[in-house]
BAFI-3210 file (N, C-alpha, C; in Angstrom, 3 decimals, decimal comma, padded with zeros to 6 digits):
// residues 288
n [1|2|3|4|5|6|7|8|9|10|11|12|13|14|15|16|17|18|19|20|21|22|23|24|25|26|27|28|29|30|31|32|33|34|35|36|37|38|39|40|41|42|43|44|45|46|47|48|49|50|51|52|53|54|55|56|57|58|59|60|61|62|63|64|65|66|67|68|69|70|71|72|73|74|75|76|77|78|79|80|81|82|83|84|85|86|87|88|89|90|91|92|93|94|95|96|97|98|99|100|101|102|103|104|105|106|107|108|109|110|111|112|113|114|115|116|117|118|119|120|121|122|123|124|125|126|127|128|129|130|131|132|133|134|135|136|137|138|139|140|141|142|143|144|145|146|147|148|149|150|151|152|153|154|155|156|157|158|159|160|161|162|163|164|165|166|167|168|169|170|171|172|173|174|175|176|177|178|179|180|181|182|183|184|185|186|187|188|189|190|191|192|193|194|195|196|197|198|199|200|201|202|203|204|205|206|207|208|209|210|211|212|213|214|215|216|217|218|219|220|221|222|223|224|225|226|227|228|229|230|231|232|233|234|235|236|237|238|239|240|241|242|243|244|245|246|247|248|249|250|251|252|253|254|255|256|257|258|259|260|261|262|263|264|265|266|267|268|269|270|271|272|273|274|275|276|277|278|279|280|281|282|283|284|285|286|287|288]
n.u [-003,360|-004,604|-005,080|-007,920|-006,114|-003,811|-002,265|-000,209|-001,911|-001,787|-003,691|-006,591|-006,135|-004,044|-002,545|-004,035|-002,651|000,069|-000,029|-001,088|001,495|003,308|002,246|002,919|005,326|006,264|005,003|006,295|009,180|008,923|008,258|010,506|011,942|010,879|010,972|013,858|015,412|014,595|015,399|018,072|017,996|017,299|019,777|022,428|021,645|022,697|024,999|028,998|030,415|032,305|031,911|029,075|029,481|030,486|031,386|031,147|027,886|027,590|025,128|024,229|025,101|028,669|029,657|026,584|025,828|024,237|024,782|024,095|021,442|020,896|022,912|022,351|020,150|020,192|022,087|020,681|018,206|015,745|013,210|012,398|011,881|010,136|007,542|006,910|006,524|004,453|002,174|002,260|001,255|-001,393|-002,826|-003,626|-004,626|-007,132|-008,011|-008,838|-010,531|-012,575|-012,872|-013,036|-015,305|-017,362|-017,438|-017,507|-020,135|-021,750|-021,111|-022,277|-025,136|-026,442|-028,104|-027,153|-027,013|-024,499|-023,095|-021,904|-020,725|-018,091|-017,640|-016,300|-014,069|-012,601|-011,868|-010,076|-008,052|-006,836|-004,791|-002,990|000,710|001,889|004,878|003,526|002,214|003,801|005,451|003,665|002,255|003,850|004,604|002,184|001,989|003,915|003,344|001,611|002,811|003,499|005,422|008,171|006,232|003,694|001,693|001,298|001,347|-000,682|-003,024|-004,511|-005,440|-007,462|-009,233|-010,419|-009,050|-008,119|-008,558|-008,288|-009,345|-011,680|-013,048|-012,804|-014,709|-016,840|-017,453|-018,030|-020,125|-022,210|-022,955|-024,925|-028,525|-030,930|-032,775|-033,178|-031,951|-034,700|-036,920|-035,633|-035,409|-038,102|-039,160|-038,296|-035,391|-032,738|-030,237|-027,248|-027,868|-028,243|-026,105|-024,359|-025,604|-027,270|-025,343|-023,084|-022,286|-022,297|-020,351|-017,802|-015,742|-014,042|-013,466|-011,543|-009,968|-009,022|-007,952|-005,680|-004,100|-003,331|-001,864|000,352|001,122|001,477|003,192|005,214|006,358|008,709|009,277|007,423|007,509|010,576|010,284|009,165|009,835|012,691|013,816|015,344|014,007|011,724|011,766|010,606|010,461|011,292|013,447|014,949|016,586|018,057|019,599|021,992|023,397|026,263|028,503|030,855|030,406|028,213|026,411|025,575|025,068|023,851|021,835|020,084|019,684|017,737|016,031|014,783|014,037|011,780|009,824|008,914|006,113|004,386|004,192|003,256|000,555|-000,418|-000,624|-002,414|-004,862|-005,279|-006,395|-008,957|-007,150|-006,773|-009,385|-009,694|-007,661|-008,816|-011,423|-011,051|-009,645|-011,892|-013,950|-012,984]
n.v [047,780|048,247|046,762|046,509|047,167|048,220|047,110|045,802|044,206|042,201|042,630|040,410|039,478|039,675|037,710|035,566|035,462|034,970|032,487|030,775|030,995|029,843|027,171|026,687|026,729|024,530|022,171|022,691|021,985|019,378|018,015|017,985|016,276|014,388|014,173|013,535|011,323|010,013|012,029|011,437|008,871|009,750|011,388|009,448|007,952|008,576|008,815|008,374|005,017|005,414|008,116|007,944|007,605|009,831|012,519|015,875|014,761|014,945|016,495|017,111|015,689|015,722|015,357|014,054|010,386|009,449|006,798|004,713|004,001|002,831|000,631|-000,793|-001,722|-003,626|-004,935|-007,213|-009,322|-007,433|-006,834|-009,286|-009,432|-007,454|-008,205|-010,592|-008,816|-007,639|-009,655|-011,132|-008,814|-007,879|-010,478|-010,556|-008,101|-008,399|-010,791|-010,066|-007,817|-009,073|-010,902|-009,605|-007,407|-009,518|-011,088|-008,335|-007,270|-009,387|-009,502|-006,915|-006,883|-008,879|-011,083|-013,409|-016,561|-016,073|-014,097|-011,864|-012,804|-014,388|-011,803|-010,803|-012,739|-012,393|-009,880|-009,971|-011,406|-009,631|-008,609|-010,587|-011,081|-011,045|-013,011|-015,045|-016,909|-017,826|-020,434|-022,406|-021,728|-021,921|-024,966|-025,935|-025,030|-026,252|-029,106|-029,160|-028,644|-026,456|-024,628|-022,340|-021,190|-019,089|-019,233|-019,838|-017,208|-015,726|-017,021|-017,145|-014,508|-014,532|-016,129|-014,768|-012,377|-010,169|-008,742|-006,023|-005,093|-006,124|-005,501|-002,555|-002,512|-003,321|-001,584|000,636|-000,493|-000,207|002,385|002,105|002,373|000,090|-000,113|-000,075|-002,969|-003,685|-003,362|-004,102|-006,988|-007,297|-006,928|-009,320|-009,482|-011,382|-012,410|-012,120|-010,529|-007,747|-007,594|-007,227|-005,865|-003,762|-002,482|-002,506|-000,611|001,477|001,751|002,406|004,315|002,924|000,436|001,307|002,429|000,012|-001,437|000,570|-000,087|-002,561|-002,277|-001,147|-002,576|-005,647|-004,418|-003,682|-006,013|-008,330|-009,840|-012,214|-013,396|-013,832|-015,851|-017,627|-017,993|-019,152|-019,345|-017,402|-016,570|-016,681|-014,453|-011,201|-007,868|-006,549|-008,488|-008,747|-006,413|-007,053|-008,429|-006,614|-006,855|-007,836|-010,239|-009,524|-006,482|-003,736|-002,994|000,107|002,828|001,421|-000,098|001,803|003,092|001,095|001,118|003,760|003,449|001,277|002,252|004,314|003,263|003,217|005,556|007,087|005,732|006,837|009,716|009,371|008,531|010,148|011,356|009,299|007,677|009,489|009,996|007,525|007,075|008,984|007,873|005,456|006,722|007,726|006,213|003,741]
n.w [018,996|022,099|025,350|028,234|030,734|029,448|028,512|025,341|022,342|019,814|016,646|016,325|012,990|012,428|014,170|013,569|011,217|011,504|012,991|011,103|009,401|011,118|011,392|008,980|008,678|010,401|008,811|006,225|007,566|008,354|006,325|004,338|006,359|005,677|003,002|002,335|002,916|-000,004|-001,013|-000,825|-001,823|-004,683|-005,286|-005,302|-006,738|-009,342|-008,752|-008,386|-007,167|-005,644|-004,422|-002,756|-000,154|000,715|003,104|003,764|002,420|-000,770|-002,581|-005,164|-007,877|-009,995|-013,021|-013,404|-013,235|-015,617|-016,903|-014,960|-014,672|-016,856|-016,733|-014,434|-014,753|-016,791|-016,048|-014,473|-014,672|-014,773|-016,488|-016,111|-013,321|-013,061|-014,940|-013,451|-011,296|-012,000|-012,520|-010,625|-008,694|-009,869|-009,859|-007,327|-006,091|-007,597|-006,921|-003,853|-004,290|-004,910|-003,038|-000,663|-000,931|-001,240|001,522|002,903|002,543|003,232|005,850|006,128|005,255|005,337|007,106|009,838|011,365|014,348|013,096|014,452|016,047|014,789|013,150|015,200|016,077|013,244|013,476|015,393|014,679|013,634|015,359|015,188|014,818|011,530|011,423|012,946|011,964|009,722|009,832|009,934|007,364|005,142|005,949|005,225|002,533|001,308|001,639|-000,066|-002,724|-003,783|-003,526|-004,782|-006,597|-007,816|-006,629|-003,446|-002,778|-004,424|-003,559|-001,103|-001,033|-002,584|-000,838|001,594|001,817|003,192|006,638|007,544|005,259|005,126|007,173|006,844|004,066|005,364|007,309|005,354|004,062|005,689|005,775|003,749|003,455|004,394|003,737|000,468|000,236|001,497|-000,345|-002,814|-002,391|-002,238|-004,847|-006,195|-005,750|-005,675|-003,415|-004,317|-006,849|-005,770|-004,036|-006,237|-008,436|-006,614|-004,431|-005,310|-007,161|-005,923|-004,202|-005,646|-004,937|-001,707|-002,683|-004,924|-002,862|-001,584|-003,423|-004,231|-001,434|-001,771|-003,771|-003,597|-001,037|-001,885|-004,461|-003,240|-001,584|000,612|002,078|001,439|-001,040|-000,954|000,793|-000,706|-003,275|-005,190|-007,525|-009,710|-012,124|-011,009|-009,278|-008,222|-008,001|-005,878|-004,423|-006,734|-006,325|-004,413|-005,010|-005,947|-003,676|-002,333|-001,526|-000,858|-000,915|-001,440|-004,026|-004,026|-005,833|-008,266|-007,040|-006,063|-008,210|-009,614|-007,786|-007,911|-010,134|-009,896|-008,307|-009,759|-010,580|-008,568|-008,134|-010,258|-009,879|-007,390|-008,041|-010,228|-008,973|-006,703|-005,346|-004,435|-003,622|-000,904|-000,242|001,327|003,049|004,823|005,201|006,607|008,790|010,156|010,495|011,463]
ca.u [-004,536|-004,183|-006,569|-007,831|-004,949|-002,923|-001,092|-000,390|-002,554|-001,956|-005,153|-007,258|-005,870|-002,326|-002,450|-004,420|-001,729|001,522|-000,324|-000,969|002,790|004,392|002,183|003,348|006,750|006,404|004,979|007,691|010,152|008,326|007,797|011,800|012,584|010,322|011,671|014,912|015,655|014,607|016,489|019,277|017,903|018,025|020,906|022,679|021,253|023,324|027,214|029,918|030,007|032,840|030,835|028,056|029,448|031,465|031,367|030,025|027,589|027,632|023,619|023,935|026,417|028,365|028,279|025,128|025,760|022,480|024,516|023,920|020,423|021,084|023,698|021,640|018,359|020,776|022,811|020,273|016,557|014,424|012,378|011,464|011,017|008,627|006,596|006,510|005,840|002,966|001,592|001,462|000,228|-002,775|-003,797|-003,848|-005,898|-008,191|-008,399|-009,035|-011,461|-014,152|-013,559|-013,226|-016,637|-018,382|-017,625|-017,641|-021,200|-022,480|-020,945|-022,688|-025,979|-027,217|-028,293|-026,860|-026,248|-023,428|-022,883|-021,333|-019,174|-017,870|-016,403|-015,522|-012,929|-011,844|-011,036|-009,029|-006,931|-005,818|-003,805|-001,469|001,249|002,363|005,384|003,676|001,758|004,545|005,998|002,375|001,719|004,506|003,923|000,881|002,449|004,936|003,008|000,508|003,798|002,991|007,080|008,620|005,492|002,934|000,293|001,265|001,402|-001,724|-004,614|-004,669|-005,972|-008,854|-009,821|-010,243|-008,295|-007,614|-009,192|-008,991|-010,058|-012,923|-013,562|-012,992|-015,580|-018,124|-017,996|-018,970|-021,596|-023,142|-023,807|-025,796|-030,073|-031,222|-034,622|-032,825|-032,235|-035,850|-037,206|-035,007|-036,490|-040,163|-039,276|-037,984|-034,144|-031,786|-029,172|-026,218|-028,323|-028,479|-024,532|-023,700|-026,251|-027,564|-024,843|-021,281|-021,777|-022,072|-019,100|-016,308|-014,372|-013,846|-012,819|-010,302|-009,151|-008,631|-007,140|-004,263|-003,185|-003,176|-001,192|001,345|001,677|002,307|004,259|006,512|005,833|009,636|008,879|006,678|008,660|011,620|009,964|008,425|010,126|013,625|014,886|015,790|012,986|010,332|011,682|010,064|011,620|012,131|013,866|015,987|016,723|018,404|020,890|023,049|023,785|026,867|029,523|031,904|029,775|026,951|026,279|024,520|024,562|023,027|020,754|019,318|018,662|016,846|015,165|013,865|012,658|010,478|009,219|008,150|004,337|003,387|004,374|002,034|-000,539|-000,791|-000,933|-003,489|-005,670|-004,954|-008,352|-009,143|-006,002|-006,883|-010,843|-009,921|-007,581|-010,234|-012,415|-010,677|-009,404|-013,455|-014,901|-012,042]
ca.v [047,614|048,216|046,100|047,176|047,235|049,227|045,802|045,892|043,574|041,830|042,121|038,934|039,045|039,617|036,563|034,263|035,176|034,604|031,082|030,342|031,116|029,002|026,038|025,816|026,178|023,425|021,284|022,811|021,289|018,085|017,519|018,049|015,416|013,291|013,882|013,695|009,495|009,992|013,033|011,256|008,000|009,995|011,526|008,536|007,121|009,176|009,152|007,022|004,018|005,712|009,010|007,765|007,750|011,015|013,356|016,546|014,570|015,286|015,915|017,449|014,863|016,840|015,274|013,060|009,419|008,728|005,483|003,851|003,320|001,687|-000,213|-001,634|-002,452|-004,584|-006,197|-008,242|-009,344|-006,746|-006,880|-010,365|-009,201|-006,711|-008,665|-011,461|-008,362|-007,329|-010,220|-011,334|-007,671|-007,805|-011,342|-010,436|-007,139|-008,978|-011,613|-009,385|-007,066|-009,379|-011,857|-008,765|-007,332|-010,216|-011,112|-007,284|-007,460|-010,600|-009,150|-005,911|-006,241|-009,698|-011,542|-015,166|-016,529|-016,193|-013,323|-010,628|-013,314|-014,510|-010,562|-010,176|-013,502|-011,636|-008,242|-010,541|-011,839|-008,320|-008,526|-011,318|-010,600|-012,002|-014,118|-015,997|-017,513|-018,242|-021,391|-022,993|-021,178|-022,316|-026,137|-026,155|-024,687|-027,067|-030,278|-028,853|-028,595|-025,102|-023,854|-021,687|-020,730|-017,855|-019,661|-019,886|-015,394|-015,494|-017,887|-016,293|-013,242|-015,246|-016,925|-014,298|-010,729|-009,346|-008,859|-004,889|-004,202|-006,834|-004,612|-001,441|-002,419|-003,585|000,065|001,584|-000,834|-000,273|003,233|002,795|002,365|-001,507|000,038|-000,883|-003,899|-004,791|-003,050|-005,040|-008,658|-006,934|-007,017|-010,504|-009,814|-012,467|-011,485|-011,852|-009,443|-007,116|-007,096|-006,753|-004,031|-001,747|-002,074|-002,544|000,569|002,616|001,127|002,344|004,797|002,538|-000,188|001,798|002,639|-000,979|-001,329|001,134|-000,566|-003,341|-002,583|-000,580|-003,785|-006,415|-004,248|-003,586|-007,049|-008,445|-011,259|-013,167|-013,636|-014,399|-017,232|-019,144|-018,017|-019,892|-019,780|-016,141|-016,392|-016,611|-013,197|-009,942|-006,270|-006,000|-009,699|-008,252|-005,289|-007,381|-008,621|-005,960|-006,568|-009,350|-011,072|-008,317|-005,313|-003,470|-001,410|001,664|003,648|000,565|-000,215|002,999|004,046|000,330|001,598|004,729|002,914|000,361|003,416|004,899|002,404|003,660|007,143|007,213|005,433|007,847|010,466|009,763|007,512|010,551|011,515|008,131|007,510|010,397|009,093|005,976|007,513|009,799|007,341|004,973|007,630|008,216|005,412|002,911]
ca.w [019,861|023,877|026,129|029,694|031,468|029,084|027,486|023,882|022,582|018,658|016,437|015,817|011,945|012,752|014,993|012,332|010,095|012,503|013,360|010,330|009,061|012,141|010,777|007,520|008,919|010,838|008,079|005,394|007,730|008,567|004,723|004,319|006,963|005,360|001,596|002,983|002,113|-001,325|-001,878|-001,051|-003,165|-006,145|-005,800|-005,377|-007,875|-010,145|-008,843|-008,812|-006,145|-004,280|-004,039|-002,371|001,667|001,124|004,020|004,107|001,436|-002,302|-002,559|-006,410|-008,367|-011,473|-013,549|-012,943|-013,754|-016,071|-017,250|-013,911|-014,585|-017,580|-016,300|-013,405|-015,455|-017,845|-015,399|-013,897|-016,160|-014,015|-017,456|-015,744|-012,381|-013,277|-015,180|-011,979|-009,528|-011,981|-012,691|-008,798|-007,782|-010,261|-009,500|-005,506|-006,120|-008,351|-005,668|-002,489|-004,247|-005,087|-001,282|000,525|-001,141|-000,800|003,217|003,551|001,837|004,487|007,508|006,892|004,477|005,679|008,495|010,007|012,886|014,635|012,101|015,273|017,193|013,640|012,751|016,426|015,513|012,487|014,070|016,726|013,363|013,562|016,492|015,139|013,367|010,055|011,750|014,061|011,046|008,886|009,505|009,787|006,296|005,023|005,965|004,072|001,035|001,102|001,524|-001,374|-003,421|-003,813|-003,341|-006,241|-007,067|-007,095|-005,540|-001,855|-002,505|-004,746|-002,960|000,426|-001,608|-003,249|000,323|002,752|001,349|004,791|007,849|007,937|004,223|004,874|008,290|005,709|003,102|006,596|007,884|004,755|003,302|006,700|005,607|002,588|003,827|004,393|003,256|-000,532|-000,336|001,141|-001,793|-003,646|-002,409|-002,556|-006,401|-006,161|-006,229|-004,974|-002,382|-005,381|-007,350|-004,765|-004,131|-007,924|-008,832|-006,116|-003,463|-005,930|-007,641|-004,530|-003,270|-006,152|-003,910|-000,751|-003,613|-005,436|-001,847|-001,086|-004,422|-004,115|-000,414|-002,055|-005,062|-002,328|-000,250|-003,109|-005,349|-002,124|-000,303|000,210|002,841|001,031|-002,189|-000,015|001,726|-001,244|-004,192|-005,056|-008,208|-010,647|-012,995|-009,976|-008,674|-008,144|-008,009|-004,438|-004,499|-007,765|-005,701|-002,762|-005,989|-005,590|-002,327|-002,653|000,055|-000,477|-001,007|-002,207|-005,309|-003,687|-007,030|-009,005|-006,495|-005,728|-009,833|-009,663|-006,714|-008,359|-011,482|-009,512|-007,238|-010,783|-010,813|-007,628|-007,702|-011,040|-009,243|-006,586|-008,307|-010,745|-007,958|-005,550|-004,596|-004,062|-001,700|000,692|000,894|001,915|004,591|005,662|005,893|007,475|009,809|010,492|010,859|012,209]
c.u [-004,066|-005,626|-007,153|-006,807|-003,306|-001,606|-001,392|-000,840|-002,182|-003,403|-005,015|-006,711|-004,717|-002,059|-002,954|-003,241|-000,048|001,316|-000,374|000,640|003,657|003,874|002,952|004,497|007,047|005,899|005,789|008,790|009,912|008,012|009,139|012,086|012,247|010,694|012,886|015,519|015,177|014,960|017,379|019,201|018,417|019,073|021,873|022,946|022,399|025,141|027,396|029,642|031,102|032,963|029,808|028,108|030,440|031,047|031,305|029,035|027,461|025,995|023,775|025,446|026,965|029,961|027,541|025,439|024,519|022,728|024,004|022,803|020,272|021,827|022,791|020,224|018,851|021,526|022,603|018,622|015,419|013,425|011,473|010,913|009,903|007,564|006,089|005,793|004,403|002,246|001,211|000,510|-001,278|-003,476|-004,179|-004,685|-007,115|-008,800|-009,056|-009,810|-013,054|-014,062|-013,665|-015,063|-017,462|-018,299|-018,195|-019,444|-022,076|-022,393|-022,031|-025,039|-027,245|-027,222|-028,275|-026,722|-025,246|-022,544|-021,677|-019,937|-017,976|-016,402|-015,861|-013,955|-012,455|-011,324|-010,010|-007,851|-005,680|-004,550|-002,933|-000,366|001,919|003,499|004,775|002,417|002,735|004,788|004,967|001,827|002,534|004,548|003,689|001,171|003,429|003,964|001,775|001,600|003,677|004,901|007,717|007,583|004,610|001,809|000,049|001,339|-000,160|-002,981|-004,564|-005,356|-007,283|-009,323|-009,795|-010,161|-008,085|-008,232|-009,047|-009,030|-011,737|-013,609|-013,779|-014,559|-016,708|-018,198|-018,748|-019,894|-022,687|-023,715|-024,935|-027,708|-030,134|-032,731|-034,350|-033,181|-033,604|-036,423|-036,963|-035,495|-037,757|-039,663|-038,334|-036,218|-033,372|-030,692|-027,987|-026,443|-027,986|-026,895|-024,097|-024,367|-027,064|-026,466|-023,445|-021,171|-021,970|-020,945|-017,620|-015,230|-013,285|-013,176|-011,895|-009,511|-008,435|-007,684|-005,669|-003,746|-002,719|-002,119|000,243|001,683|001,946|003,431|005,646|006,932|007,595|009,839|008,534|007,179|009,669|011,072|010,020|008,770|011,774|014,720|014,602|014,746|011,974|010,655|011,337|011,378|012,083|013,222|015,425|016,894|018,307|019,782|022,179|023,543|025,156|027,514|030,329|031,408|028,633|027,078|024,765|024,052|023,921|021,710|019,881|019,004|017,794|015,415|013,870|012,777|011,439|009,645|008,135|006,123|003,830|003,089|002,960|000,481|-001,618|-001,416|-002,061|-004,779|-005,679|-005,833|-008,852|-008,417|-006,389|-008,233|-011,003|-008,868|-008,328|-011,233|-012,735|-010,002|-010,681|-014,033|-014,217|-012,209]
c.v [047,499|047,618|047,081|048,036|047,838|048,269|045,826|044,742|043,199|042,127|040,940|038,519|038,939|037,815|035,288|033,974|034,400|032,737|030,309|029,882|029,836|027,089|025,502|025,908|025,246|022,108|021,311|021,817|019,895|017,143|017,485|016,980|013,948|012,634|013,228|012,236|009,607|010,867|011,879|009,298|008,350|010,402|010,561|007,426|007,390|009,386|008,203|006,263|005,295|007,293|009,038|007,668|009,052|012,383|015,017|016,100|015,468|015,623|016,314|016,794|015,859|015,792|014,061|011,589|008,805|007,259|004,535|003,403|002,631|000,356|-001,758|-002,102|-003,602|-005,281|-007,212|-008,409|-009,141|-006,637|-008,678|-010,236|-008,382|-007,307|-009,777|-010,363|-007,876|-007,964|-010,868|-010,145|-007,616|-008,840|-010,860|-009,657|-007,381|-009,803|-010,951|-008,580|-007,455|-010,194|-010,369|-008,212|-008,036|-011,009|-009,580|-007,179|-008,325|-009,836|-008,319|-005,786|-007,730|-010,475|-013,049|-015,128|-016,506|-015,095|-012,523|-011,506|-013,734|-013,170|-010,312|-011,574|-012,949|-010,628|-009,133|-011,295|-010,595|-008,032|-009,672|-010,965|-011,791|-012,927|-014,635|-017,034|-018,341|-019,355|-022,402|-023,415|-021,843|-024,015|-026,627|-026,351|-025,844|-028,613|-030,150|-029,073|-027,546|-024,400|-023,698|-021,684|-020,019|-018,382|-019,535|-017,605|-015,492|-015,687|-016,969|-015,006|-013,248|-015,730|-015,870|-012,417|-009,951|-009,188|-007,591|-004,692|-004,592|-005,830|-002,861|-001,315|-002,471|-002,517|000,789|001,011|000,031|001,142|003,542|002,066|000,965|-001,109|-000,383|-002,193|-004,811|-004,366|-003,808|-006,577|-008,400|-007,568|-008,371|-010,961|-010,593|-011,600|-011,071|-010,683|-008,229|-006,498|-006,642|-005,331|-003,343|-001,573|-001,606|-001,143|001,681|002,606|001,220|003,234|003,699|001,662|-000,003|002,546|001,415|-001,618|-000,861|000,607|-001,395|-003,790|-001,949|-001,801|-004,668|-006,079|-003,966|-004,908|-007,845|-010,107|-012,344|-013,670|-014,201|-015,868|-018,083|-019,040|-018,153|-019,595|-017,795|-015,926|-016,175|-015,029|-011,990|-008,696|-006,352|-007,671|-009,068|-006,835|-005,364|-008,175|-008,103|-005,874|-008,315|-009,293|-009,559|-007,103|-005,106|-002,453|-000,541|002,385|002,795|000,307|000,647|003,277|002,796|000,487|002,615|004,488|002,051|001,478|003,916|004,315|003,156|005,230|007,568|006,925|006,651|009,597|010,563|009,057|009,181|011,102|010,761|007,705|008,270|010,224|008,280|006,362|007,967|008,581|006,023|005,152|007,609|007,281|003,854|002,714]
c.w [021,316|024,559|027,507|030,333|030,651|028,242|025,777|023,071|020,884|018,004|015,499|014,342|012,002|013,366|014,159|011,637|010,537|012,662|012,122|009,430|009,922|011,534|009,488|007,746|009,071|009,889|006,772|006,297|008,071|007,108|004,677|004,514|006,432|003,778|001,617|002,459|000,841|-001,625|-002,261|-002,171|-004,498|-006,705|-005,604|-006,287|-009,501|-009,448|-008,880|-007,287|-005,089|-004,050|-003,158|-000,944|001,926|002,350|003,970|002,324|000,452|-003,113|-004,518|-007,139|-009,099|-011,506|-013,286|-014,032|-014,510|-016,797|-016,195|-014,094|-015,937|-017,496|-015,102|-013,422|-016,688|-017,181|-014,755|-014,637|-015,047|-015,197|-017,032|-014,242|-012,290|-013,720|-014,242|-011,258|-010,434|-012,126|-011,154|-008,089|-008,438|-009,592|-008,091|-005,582|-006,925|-007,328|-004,272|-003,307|-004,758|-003,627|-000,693|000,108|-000,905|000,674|003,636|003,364|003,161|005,622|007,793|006,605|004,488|007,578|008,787|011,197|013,305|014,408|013,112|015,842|015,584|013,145|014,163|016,304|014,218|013,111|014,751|015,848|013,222|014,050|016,307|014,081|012,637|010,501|012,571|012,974|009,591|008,956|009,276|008,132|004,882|004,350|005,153|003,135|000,614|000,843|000,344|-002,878|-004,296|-004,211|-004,549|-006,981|-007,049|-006,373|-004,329|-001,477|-003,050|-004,361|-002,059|-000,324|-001,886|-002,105|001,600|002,537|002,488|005,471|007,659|006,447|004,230|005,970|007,385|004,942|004,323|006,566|006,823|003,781|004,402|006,510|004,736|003,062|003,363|003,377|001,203|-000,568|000,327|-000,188|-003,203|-003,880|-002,722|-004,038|-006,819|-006,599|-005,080|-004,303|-003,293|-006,118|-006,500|-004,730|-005,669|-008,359|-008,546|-004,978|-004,210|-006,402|-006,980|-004,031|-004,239|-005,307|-002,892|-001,634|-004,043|-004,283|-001,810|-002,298|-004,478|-002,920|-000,937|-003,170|-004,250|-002,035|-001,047|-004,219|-004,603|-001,307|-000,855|000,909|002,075|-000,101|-001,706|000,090|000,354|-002,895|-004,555|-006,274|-009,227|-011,341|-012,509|-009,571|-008,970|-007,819|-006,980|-004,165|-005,369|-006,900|-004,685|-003,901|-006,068|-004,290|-002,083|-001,230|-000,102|-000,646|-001,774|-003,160|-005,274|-004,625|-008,257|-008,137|-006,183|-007,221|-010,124|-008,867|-007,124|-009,683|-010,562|-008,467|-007,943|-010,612|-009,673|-007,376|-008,920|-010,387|-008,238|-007,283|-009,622|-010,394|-006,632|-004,743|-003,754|-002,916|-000,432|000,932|001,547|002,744|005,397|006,371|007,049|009,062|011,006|010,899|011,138|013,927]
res [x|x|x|x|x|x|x|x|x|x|x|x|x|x|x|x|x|x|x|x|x|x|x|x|x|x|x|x|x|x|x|x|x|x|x|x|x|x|x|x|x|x|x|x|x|x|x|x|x|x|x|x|x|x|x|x|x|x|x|x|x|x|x|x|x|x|x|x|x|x|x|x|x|x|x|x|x|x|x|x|x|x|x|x|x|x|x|x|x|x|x|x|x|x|x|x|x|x|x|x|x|x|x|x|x|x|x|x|x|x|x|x|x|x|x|x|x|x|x|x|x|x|x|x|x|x|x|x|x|x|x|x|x|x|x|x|x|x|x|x|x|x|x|x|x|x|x|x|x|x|x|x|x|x|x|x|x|x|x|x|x|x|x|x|x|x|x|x|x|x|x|x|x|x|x|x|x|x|x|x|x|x|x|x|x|x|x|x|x|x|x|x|x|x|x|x|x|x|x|x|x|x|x|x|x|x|x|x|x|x|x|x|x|x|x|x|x|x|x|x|x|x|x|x|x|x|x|x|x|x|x|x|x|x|x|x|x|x|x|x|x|x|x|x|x|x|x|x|x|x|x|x|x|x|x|x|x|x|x|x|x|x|x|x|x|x|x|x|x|x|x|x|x|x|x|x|x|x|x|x|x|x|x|x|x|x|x|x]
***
C-alpha cells in the first residue's frame, strides 16, 4: 500500500498482527522472568546439596534426586505442621468471612450514625503497617496468657477480619438495589434476615474472593507464627521450612522439595478457585 506522498505504507492487518506478535513477546518474556524462581525451586529441589550454587547453573539435574523429598518430609514432623497451618488457615477464613460480611453488610446496607466517619477511621487502619502494631499486640496476648497458642493468630480474624476485605465486601454490597431490602421490611423481615437470605447469596463470588486471599496470606503468613508460637508442635509449614536453615548451613535441596510440597494447597486452590481469583482482582481493580 503507498499513501499520498508516495511512502510505503503497512496495511491496517499487517500492523494488528506485528502488534499483536510484539505483545505476546513481551509478555512470553515477562512470564519467563517471573517463572524464573520457581524454575529454579524445582530444580533444586531435586540435586545434590553441593549442586545447587554451581556456575553456569545446572537447571535440568541427571539424575533427579526424587529421594530428597522424602528425605526432607521425614526429617522434620511436617505431617504436624501441616495439620497446625491447616487448622489455623481454616479457623481465620471461617473467622473473617462471616465479621467481614457482617461490618461489610452495616457499612454498606444500613443506616447509623456516625456510620461515614466510622469507615473513613477504618480505611485510615490501612495506612499502618503491621509492625507498628506488634509489640502493643503482643502485650495483650501476653497478659491474656494467650503465648504458644493459636489464639493471639486466630481472634483478630473473628473481631474485625481486615480493613480492606471489609472495604471489599462495602463496595460490592453497595451495588446490589436498597429497593430489596425495603421490600424486605414491608414484609416484616428483620435486618439479620435480610443479610442471610436476600443479600448473602448474591455475594458468593466477592466471598470466595476474600476466601482465597485469605487462605494465600495464612497458609504463607511467617511473622505471625514466629512471634507467638514457641515450642515444635505449635509450628506451621513456613516456621518448619526456616528448620533447615542451621548455625553452619542450610539445606537448599531439602528445603526447596519442602518448599514445593507446601506450595502444592495453593497451587490446587488456584487453579480450581481460578475464576473466582481473577473476579475478585477485577473487581477490586474496578471499584478500589
Amino acid at each position: 500500500m503507498t499513501s499520498a506522498v508516495g511512502r510505503h505504507v503497512a496495511p491496517p492487518k499487517f500492523r494488528r498482527r506485528a502488534q499483536r506478535a510484539a505483545i505476546h513477546f513481551v509478555l512470553v518474556c515477562g512470564a519467563c522472568v517471573v517463572l524464573l524462581p520457581l524454575a529454579w525451586m524445582v530444580s533444586t529441589s531435586l540435586k545434590d546439596l553441593g549442586d545447587v550454587f554451581l556456575f553456569p547453573p545446572k537447571w535440568i539435574p541427571t539424575p533427579p534426586r526424587w529421594s530428597n523429598y522424602h528425605e526432607a518430609l521425614t526429617s522434620l514432623p511436617f505431617g504436624v505442621f501441616f495439620r497446625n497451618t491447616a487448622f489455623y488457615t481454616g479457623a481465620c477464613i471461617a473467622g473473617q468471612l462471616v465479621t467481614v460480611s457482617l461490618v461489610g453488610f452495616s457499612f454498606a446496607r444500613l443506616r447509623w450514625r456516625g456510620r461515614d466517619i466510622v469507615f473513613m477511621v477504618l480505611l485510615a487502619t490501612m495506612m499502618l503497617p503491621g509492625q507498628v502494631t506488634m509489640i502493643p499486640r503482643f502485650l495483650i496476648f501476653r497478659s491474656l496468657g494467650w503465648i504458644n497458642t493459636f489464639l493471639p493468630l486466630i481472634v483478630p480474624s473473628w473481631i474485625g477480619g481486615g480493613a480492606f476485605y471489609i472495604f471489599l465486601m462495602r463496595q460490592f454490597l453497595r451495588t446490589i438495589p436498597l429497593e430489596m431490602d425495603e421490600a424486605a421490611r414491608i414484609d416484616g423481615c428483620s435486618n439479620f434476615r435480610i443479610y442471610w437470605q436476600i443479600v448473602m447469596p448474591q455475594v458468593k463470588a466477592p466471598l470466595i474472593a476474600v476466601a482465597i486471599f485469605s487462605f494465600q496470606g495464612h497458609w504463607n503468613d511467617f511473622m505471625g507464627p514466629l512471634i507467638y508460637l514457641h515450642t515444635t508442635d505449635r509450628y506451621t509449614v513456613s516456621l518448619g521450612l526456616r528448620m533447615f536453615q542451621g548455625e553452619f548451613g542450610t539445606e537448599w535441596h531439602l528445603m526447596m522439595a519442602a518448599s514445593v510440597v507446601a506450595m502444592l494447597p495453593i497451587l490446587m486452590l488456584f487453579f480450581l478457585a481460578q475464576r473466582y481469583f481473577i473476579q475478585g482482582v477485577v473487581f477490586t481493580g474496578l471499584k478500589a
